[in-house]
Structures are given as structure tokens and as C-alpha cells.
C-alpha positions in Angstrom: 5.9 -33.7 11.1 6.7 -37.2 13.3 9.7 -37.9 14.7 10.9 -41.1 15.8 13.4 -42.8 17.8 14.4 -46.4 16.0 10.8 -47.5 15.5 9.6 -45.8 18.6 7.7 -42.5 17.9 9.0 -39.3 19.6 6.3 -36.7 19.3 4.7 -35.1 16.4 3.5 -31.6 15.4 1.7 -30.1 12.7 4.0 -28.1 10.2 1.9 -25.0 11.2 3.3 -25.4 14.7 7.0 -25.6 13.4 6.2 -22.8 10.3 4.1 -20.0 11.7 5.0 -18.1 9.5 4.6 -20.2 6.5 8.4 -20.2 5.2 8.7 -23.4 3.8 5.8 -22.2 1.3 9.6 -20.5 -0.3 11.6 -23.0 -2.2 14.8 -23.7 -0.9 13.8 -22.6 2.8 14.5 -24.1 6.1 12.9 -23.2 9.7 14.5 -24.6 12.6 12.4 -25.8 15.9 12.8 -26.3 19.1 11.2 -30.1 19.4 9.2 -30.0 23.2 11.9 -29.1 25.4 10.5 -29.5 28.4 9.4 -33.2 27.9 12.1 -35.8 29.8 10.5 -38.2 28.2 12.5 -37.2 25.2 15.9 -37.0 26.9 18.3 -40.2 26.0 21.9 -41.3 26.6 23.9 -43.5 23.8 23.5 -43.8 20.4 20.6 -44.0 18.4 18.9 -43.4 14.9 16.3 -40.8 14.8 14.3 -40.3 12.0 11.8 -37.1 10.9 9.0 -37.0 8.1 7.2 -34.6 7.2 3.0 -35.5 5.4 3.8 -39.3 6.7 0.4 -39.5 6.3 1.1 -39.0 2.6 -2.0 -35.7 2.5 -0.2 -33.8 0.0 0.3 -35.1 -3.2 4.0 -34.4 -4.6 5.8 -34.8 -7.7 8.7 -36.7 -5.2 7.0 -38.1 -2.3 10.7 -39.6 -1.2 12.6 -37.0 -0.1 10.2 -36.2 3.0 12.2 -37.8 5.3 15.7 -37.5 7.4 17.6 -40.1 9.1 19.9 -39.3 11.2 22.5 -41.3 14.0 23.2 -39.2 17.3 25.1 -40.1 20.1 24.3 -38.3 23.4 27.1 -38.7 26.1 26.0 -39.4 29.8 26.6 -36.3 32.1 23.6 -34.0 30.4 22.2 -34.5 33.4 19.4 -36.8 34.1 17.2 -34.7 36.7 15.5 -31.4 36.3 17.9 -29.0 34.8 20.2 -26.8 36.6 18.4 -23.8 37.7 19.2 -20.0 40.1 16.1 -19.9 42.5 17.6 -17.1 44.6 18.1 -14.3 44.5 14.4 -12.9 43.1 14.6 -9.1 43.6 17.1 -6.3 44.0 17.1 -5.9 47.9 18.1 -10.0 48.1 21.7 -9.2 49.4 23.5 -8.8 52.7 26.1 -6.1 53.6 28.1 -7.1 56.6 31.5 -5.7 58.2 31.0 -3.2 55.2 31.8 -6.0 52.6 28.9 -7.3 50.3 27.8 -10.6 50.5 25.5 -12.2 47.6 24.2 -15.2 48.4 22.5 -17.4 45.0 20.6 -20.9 45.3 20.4 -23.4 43.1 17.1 -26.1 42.6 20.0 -28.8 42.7 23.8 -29.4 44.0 26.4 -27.4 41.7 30.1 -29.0 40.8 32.1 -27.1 43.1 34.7 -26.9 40.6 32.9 -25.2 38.3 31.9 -22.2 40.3 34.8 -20.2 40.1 34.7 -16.2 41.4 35.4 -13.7 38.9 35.2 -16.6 36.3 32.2 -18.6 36.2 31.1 -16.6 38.6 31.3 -12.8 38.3 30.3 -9.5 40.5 29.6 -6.4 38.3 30.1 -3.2 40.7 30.2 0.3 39.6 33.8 0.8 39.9 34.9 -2.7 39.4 33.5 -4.8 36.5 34.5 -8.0 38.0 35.2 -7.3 42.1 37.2 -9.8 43.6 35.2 -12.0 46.3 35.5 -15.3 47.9 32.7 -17.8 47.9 31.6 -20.9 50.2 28.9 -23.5 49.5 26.7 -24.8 51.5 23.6 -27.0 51.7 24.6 -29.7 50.0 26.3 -27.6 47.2 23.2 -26.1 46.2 23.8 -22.7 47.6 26.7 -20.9 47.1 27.4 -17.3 49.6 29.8 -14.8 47.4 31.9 -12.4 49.7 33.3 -8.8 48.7 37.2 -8.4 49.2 36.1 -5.1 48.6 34.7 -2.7 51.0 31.0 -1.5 49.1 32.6 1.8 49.5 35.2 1.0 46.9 32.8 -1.0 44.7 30.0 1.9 44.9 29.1 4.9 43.3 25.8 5.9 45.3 24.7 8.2 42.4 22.3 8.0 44.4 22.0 4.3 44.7 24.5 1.9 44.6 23.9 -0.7 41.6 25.9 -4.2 40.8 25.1 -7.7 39.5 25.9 -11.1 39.5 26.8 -13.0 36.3 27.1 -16.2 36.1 28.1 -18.1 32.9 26.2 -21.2 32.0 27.5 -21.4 28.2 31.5 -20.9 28.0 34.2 -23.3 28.2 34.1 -22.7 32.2 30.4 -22.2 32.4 28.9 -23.8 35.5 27.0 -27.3 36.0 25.6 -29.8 38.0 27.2 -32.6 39.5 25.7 -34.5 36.8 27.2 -32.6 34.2 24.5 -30.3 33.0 25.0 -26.8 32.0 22.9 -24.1 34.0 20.1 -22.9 32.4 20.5 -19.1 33.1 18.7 -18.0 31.2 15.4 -20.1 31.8 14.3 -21.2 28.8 14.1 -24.8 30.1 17.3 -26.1 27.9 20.3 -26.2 29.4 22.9 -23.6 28.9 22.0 -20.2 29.6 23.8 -17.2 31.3 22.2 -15.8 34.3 22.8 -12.2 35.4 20.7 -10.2 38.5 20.7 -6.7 39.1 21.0 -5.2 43.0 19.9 -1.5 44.3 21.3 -0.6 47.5 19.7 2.4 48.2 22.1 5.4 49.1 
């Protein structure tokens, strides 16, 4: 299978590496695959006219050898983002909190600055607690926007069970209508799988 980019060639892969599991051997079936999502090389802004074939090389002989190709015209709006995508490098582990004046304080980095506006508590950004699903908090940013500190309005004693422990997550939404992004525009990739557009959730133990 080749793909290409006008007359430009964007990558190709054998069909085996697209159809493990030898669908397409079915009449009528389609497989669907993820083309290198990792490579920047392939990201693009504007409009262009892509075009996939599969045997260009013309190996196996078919009764209609012209319907191996698609052509399609995309359009890709600026604000994708045009760094590395929009990922949570803290926290790692369930003891990567804070409590302090008996509030709880969660504290998340990002690998690059967030929109500010888009980080919103108890919307974009949530706090699962055992006796509030989504605790109230207030947050501040920091760092250039890359980290962002989440404070309990709360006391943990009224967001805790301590059956024994004390367990609560935070959630944040990198696929909704309010899901969060970069100051380029690119949707955090939560759940990363190296695309963009992924929710991220992290589970905390505080020990009772």
C-alpha cells in the first residue's frame, strides 16, 4: 500500500502490516489503519490531494486493475499543533500528591504550555473523591502554563472514606467539546497513544 501527498510519496506498508489478520481475503471487507502516527514528517496544514494504492507495483494480476486506488482532497486547519503533542508528565504514581491545611492539593505537568482557558475545574478538569465524584477545587498555573496545581475546597476529611485508604483521581478530558489543549490548539493526548485526543485519568492512595 503507498500513499502519496500530490506527487510526493507519504510512506508505504505492506498490506500484511495493515491486514494481520488477512480480512480483505473477504469480499466486500475493509480494515482501517492507523498510517505512522508518530512520524511529523507526515503532519500538514492546508489543503491537499492525497492519494492511496494498493499492488502499485501491479504484483497481482486482477480482472480490474483500476479500482486500486483512492483519491482524496483534505483540508487540515492550522492550530493541530505543530510541536510534540500535548502530553501529562506528572503525576507518575499514587503517593504524587500533597495534603496541606487539611485540603488536598494535586499538582499535574504538562511536556508543553496548556491554554489556560481550557483547563477548567470540575469540567475539563475533574477530581474523583470517594464522597464527591467531582470535588470542587481551585487551580493555578505556573511555569509557563505547563503546570497546573489543583486545590481541594474540601477538607480530605469530607472527600475521604479511609476504608482503610483514602482513594481519588484526576480526570482530565482531552476529547469533549471542552477537552483541554495546547496553546497551539492541539488536543491532549491522555491517553498516550501518540495522536492527539485522549482522556487522562490517575488514581491516588492516601494511606489511612
Amino acid at each position: 500500500i503507498q500513499m502519496w501527498k500530490g506527487t510526493k510519496a507519504w510512506g508505504g506498508i505492506r498490506l500484511f502490516g495493515a491486514d494481520p489478520t488477512k480480512k480483505l481475503k473477504t469480499p466486500g471487507a475493509s480494515v482501517v489503519h492507523d498510517w505512522f502516527p508518530g512520524a511529523a514528517n507526515l503532519r500538514f496544514t492546508g489543503t491537499a490531494t492525497f492519494k492511496c494504492e494498493v499492488d502499485n507495483n501491479h504484483v497481482v494480476n486482477e480482472l480490474n486493475e483500476g479500482n486500486n486506488i483512492l483519491t482524496n482532497r483534505l483540508t487540515c486547519k492550522a492550530g493541530g499543533g505543530t510541536g510534540p503533542v500535548l502530553k501529562v508528565i506528572y503525576p507518575t504514581n499514587s503517593q504524587d500528591f500533597k495534603i496541606v491545611n487539611q485540603k488536598l492539593v494535586i499538582t499535574v505537568k504538562f511536556n508543553r504550555p496548556v491554554n489556560p482557558a481550557t483547563v477548567t475545574a470540575r469540567n475539563s478538569f475533574k477530581v474523583w473523591t470517594e464522597k464527591d465524584p467531582n470535588a470542587a477545587g481551585t487551580l493555578a498555573f505556573s511555569d509557563g502554563n505547563k503546570t497546573v496545581k489543583w486545590t481541594s475546597t474540601k477538607a480530605t476529611g469530607d472527600l475521604l472514606s479511609f476504608d482503610p485508604d483514602g482513594i481519588f483521581k484526576v480526570i482530565l478530558d482531552g476529547t469533549g467539546a471542552n477537552a483541554i489543549k495546547d496553546t497551539d490548539g492541539g488536543l491532549l493526548d491522555g491517553d498516550k497513544n501518540g495522536s492527539p485526543g485522549g482522556n487522562f485519568s490517575h488514581q491516588f492512595v492516601l494511606i489511612g
